[in-house]
VOGU-3710 file (C-alpha; in Angstrom, 3 decimals, decimal comma):
1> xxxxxxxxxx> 105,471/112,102/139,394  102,083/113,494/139,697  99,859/113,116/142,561  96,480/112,790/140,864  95,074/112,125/138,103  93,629/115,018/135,377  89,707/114,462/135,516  88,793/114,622/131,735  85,303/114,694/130,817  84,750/110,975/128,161
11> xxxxxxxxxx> 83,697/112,402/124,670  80,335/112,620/123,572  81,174/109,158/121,044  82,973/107,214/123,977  79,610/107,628/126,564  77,397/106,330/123,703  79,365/103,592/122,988  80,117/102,607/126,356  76,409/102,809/127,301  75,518/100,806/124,346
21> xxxxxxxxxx> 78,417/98,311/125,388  76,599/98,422/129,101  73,210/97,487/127,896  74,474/95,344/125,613  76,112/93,146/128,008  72,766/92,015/129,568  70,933/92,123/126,107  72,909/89,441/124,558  73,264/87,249/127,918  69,269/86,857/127,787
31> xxxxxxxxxx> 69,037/86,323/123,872  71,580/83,992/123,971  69,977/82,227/127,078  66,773/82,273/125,676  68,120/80,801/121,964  70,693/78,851/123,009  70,433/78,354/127,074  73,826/79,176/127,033  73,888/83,025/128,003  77,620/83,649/128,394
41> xxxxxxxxxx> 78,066/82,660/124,683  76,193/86,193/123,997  78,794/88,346/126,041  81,430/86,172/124,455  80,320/87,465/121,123  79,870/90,948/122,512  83,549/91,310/123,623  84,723/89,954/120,411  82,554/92,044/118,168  83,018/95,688/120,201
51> xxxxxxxxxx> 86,444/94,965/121,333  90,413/94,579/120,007  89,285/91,272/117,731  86,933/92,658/115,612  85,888/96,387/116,087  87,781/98,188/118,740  85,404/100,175/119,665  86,711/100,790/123,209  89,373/102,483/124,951  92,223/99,857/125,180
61> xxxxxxxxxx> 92,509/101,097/128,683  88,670/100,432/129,689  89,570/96,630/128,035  92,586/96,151/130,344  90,137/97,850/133,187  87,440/95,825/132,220  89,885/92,274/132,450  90,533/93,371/135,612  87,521/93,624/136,757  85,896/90,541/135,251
71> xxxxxxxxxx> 88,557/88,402/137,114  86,680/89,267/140,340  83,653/88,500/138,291  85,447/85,232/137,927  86,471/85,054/141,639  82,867/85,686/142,485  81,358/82,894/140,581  83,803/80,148/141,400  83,134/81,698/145,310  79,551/81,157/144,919
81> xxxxxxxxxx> 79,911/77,678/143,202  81,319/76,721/146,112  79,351/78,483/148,751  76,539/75,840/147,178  78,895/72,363/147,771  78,845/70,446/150,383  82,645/70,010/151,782  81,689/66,429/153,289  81,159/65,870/149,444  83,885/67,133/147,969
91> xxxxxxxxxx> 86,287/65,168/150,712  84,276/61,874/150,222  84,933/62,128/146,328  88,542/63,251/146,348  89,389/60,344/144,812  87,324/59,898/142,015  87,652/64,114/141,290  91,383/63,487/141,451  91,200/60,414/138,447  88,761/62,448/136,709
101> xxxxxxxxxx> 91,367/65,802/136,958  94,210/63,590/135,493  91,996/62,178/132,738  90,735/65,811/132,192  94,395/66,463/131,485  96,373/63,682/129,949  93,774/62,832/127,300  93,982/66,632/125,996  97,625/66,165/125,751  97,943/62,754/124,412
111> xxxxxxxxxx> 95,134/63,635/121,604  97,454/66,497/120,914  100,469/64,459/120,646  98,413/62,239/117,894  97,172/64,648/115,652  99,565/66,960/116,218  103,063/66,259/116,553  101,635/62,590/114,493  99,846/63,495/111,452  100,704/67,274/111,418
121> xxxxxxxxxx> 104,678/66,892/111,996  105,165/69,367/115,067  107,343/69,030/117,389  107,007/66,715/120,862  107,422/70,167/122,650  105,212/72,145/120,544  102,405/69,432/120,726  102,489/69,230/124,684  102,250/73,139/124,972  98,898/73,362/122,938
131> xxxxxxxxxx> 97,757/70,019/124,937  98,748/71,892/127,991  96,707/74,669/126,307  93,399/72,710/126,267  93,915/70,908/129,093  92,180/73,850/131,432  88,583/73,969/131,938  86,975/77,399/132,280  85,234/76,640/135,703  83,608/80,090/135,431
141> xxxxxxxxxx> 81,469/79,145/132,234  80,412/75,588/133,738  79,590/77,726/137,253  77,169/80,478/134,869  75,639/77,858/133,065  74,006/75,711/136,194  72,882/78,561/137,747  71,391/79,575/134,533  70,027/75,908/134,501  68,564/76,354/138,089
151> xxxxxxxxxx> 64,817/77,174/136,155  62,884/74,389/138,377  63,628/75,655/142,265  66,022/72,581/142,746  69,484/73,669/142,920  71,895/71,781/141,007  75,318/72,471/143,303  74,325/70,319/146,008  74,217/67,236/144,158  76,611/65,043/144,720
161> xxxxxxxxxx> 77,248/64,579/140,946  77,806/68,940/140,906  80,095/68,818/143,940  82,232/65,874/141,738  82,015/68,426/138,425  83,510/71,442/140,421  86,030/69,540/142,202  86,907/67,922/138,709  87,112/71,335/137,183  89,006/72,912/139,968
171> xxxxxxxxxx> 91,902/70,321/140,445  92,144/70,487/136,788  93,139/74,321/136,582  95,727/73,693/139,245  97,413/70,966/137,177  96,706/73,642/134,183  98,685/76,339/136,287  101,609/73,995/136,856  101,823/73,117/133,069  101,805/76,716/132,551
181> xxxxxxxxxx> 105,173/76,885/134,922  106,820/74,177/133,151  106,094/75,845/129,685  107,261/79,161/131,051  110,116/77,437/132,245  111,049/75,683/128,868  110,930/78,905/127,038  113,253/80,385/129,083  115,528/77,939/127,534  118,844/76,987/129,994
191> xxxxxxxxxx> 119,620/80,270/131,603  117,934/78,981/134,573  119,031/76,114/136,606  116,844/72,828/137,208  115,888/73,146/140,498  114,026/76,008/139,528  112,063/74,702/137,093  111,573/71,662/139,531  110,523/74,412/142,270  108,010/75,921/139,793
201> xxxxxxxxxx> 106,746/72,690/139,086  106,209/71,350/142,844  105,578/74,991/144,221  102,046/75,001/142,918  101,245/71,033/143,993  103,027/71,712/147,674  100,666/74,778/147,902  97,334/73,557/147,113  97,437/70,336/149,274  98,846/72,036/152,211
211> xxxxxxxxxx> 95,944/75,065/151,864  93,433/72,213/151,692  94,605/70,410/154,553  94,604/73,360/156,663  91,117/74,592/155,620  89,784/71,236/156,074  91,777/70,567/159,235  89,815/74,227/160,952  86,859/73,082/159,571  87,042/69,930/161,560
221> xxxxxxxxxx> 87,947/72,234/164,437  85,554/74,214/164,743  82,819/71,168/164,064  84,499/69,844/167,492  84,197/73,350/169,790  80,634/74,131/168,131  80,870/77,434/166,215  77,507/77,752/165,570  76,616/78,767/169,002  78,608/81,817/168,908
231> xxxxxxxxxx> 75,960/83,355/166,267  73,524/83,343/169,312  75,384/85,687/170,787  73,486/88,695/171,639  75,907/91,227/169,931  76,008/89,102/166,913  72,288/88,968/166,568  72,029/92,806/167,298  74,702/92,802/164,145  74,075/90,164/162,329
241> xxxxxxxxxx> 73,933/91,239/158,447  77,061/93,105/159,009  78,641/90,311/161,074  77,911/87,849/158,889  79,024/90,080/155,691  82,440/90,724/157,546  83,348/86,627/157,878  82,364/86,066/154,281  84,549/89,003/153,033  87,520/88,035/155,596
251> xxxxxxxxxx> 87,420/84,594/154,449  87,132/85,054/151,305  89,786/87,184/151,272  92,207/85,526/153,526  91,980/82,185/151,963  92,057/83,759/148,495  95,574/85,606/149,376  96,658/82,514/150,545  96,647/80,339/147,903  97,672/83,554/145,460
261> xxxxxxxxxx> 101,051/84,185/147,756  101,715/80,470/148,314  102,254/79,810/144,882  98,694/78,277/143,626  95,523/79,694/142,068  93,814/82,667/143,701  90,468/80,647/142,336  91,087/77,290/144,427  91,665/79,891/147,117  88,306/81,057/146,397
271> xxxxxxxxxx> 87,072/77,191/146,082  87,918/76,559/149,054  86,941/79,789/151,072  83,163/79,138/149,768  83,544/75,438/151,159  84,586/76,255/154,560  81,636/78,909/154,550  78,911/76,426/153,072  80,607/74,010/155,835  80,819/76,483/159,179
281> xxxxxxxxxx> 77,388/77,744/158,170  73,872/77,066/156,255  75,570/76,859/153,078  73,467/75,046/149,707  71,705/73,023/152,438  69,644/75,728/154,324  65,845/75,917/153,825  66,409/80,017/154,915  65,031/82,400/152,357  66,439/85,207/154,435
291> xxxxxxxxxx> 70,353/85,346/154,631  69,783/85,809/158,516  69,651/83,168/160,557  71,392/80,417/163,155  73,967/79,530/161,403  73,623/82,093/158,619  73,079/80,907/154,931  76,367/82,138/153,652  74,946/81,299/149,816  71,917/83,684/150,690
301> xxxxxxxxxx> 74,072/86,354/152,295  76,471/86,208/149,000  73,487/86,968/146,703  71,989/89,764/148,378  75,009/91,466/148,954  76,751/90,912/145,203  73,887/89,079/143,359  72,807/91,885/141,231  76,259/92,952/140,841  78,080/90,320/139,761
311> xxxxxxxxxx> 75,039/89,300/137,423  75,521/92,886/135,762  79,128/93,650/135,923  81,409/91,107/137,524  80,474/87,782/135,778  79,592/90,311/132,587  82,958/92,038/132,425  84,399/88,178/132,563  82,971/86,920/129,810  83,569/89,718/127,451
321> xxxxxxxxxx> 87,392/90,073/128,616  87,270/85,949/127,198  86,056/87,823/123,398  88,735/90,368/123,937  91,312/87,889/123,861  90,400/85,908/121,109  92,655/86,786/117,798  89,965/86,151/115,314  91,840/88,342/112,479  94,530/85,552/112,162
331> xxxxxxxxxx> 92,142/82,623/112,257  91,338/82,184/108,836  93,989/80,628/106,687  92,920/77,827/104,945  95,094/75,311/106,276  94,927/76,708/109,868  91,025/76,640/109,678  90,246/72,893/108,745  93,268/71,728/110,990  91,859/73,916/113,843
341> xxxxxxxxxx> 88,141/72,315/113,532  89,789/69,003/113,788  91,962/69,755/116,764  89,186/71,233/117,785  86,567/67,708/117,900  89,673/65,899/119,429  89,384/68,407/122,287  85,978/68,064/122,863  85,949/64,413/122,793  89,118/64,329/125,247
351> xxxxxxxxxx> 86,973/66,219/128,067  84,103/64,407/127,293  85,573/61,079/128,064  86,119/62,104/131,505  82,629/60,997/131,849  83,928/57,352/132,061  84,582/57,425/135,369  80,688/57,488/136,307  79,372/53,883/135,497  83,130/52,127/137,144
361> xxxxxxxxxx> 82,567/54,720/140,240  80,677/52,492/143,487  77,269/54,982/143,690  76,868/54,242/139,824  76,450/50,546/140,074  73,507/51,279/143,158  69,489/51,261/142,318  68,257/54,148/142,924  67,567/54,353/146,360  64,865/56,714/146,118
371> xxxxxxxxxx> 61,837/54,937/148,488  58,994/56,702/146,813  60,341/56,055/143,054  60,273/52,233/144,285  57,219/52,135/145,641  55,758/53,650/142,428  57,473/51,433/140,335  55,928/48,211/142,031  52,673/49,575/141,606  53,350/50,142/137,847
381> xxxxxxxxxx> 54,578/46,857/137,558  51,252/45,966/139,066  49,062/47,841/137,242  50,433/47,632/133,727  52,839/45,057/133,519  56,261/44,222/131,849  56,347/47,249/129,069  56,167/49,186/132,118  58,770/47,526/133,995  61,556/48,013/131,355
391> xxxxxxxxxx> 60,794/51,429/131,298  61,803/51,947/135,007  64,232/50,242/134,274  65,556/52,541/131,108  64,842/55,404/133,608  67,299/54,014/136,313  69,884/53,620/133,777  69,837/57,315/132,933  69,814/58,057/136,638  72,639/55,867/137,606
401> xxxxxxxxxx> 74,985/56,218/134,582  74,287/57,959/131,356  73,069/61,260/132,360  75,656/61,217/135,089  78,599/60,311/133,058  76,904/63,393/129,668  77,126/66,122/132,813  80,691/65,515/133,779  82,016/65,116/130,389  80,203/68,074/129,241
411> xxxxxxxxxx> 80,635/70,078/131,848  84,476/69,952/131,332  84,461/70,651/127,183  84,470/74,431/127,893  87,852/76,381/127,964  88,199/79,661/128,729  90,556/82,146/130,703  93,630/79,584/131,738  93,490/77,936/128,777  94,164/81,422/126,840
421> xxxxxxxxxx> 96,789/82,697/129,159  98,959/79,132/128,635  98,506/79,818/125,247  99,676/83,289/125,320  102,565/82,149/127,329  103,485/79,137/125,020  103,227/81,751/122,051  105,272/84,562/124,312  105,000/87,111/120,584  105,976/84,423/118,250
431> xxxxxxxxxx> 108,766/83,496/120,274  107,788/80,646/122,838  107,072/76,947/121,719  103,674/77,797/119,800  104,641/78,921/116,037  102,069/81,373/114,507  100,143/78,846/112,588  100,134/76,280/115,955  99,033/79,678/118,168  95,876/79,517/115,514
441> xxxxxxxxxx> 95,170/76,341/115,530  95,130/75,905/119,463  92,899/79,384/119,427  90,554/77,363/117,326  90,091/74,592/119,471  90,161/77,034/122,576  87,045/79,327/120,754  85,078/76,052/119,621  85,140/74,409/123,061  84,320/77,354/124,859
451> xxxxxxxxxx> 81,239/77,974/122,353  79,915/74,190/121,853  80,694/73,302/125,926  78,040/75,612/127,092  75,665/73,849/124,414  76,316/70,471/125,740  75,930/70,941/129,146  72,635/73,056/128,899  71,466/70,416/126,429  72,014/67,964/129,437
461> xxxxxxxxxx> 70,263/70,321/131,938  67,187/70,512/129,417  66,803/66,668/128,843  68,468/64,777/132,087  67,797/67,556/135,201  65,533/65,816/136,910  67,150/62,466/136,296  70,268/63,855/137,967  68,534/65,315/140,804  66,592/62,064/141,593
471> xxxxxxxxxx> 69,330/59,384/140,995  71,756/58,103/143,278  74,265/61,560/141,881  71,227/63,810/143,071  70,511/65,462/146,059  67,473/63,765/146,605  69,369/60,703/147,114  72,385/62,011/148,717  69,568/63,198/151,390  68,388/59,836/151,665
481> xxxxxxxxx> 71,619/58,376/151,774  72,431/60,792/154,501  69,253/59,763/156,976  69,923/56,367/156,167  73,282/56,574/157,900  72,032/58,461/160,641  69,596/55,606/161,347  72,240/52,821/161,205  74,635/54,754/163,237
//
């Protein structure tokens, strides 16, 4: 075996195109932002158009490099998603995240079982394993597209109604991964014995609540003993950048290994590494603008140590890995197209109605408790009357419920990486549960979600922002909220 590998200068063709490739990456993020506020959808293209789909213009090794690569892009951004939430959030909401996981999942595969196995004739089995399929939500898209929807200063992760979306999004990959075992496990047919499939099933479930439990469980430790005092340490202030670098790397890290070698995802690792930062530190909460500080702003610290790099290259690389898995070459029969655009509005709509949850949930069915919106709505009653009145009133409404209910149902529509790897599994080369017409189809619906999510969401962001940020989801009134409780307690 040889001990190195032969340096061999790239061709004179294969540096053009990979420069062009390089540029183009950040070229088509900002047309595609500045068209469709949806930036990804650009790279997307990009991926399809110069890789394996459609031109093949690169090296398959620099694809399978650049995969790589783009899944710590993906890391990164579901890391810094959660750097920004507020873990006394994402505990108090549990429970409505959790219903809104399930519905994020069941409704996928029950649509699929209707059209599907229903009107199209499939099989039970081969219906659930494109529902399991499109029951995944790429949590890396949603995460790109609020920060690209951050345009007014106010961040949108620590809202109450963002923390809920993430949580959503992230429980709903796990359940995603544990489909993926029990597809895996059906198309290996009988030659392995129940219990395995059963371990393979709970493995995953077992995992994640134990790693959450112990994360939260530190957390609440360290709360008790006071961490933050250690940061006034005088080596630790001498050192602080590097300090400060070294716990958000070891953490990351740690907690991310975790959850990978426990038998869960790698990304709720990550989810939950940027929580117990953004808890133990300044996290989405700190007014800092430097990423120094008592306790250090971990979000702050994560941007100017990969914010120009994962912008660039990691979060790139992701979403142009998504366009080199997309088959479009075997997309186009006629009966697999118009069967895949319908599957395709049945998975939208099935994400969508996650939404529901909002207007039954307790904050929804609260006025806005927003002091200063009150007080100017009395004197508007005052000054101008009733027409005035109702229209506070239609404003509440889309603060307490509709705009609410339009981000968390939009937010879910897009699919992306898990989504394509069940698929790939469930197709295994022709061989698995997915037929080669079914494979289509469920690529459809994968592509079409993944393109028309980003759409929604932004078209939210555009029209509802400051609605959400306002309302009782917002982080206005979660502030509010917050001092109010203080002041009763």
């Amino acid at each position: 075996m040889s001990s190195s590998i032969q340096y061999e200068l790239p061709t004179t063709e294969q540096t053009l195109l990979l420069g062009a490739f390089l540029f183009l990456l950040s070229a088509t993020y900002q047309v595609a932002q500045r068209i469709l506020h949806a930036g990804p959808l650009g790279q997307i293209l990009l991926g399809a158009l110069y890789g394996a789909p459609l031109g093949n213009l690169l090296p398959n090794h620099f694809q399978t490099a650049c995969i790589d690569i783009g899944y710590v892009g993906l890391i990164l951004l579901v890391f810094e998603g959660a750097l920004a939430t507020d873990l006394r959030l994402f505990i108090q909401h549990v429970a409505l995240s959790t219903l809104g996981a399930i519905t994020g999942v069941a409704v996928p595969i029950g649509f699929s079982f209707l059209f599907l196995n229903t009107c199209l004739g499939y099989s039970t089995l081969q219906a659930f394993a494109a529902g399991a399929s499109l029951s995944a939500t790429s949590l890396g898209t949603t995460i790109a597209i609020l920060k690209a929807g951050d345009t007014k200063g106010e961040s949108i992760f620590n809202t109450v109604i963002a923390t809920v979306l993430l949580s959503v999004a992230i429980i709903d990959d796990v359940i995603a991964l544990i489909l993926a075992s029990i597809i895996s496990g059906l198309g290996g047919g009988s030659h392995g014995p129940t219990q395995t499939l059963g371990w393979a099933i709970g493995r995953p479930i077992l995992a994640s609540t134990l790693l959450a439990l112990a994360v939260f469980l530190l957390a609440g430790i360290l709360d008790r003993i006071n961490i933050r005092r250690y940061w006034r340490l005088p080596f630790v202030q001498r050192h602080q950048d590097k300090v400060n670098l070294c716990i958000l790397l070891g953490c990351l890290a740690a907690i991310s290994a975790a959850a990978a070698y426990a038998g869960t995802s790698i990304l709720f690792g990550a989810f939950l590494a940027g929580l117990f930062l953004s808890h133990i530190g300044g996290g989405g909460e700190s007014n800092d603008t430097e990423p120094g500080g008592y306790p250090p702003n971990f979000l702050l610290i994560q941007h100017c140590a990969f914010g120009q790099a994962q912008d660039l290259i990691f979060s790139a690389f992701f979403f142009a890995s998504i366009g080199f898995a997309i088959p479009i070459r075997k997309l186009w029969k006629a009966t697999v197209v118009w069967q895949g655009i319908l599957y395709s509005l049945f998975m939208i709509l099935s994400k969508i109605t996650v939404g529901i949850w909002i207007p039954l949930w307790a904050p929804s069915r609260r006025k806005c408790p927003n002091p200063k919106s009150q007080t100017m709505e009395r004197r508007t009653d005052a000054m101008h009357g009733q027409e005035e009145s109702s229209t506070s009133e239609t404003y509440s409404l889309l603060a307490r419920v509709v705009y609410p209910s339009l981000f968390i149902g939009t937010g879910m529509v897009a699919r992306g990486e898990i989504g394509l790897l069940i698929a790939q599994i469930a197709y295994n080369g022709g061989h698995g549960p997915l037929p080669d017409d079914l494979f289509a189809i469920t690529i459809w619906a994968l592509v079409l979600s993944t393109v028309i999510g980003p759409l929604l969401i932004s078209a939210v962001l555009a029209h509802g922002q400051d609605q959400l940020l306002s309302g009782p989801w917002g982080r206005v009134a979660r502030m509010e909220q917050d001092d109010q409780t203080a002041a009763d307690d």
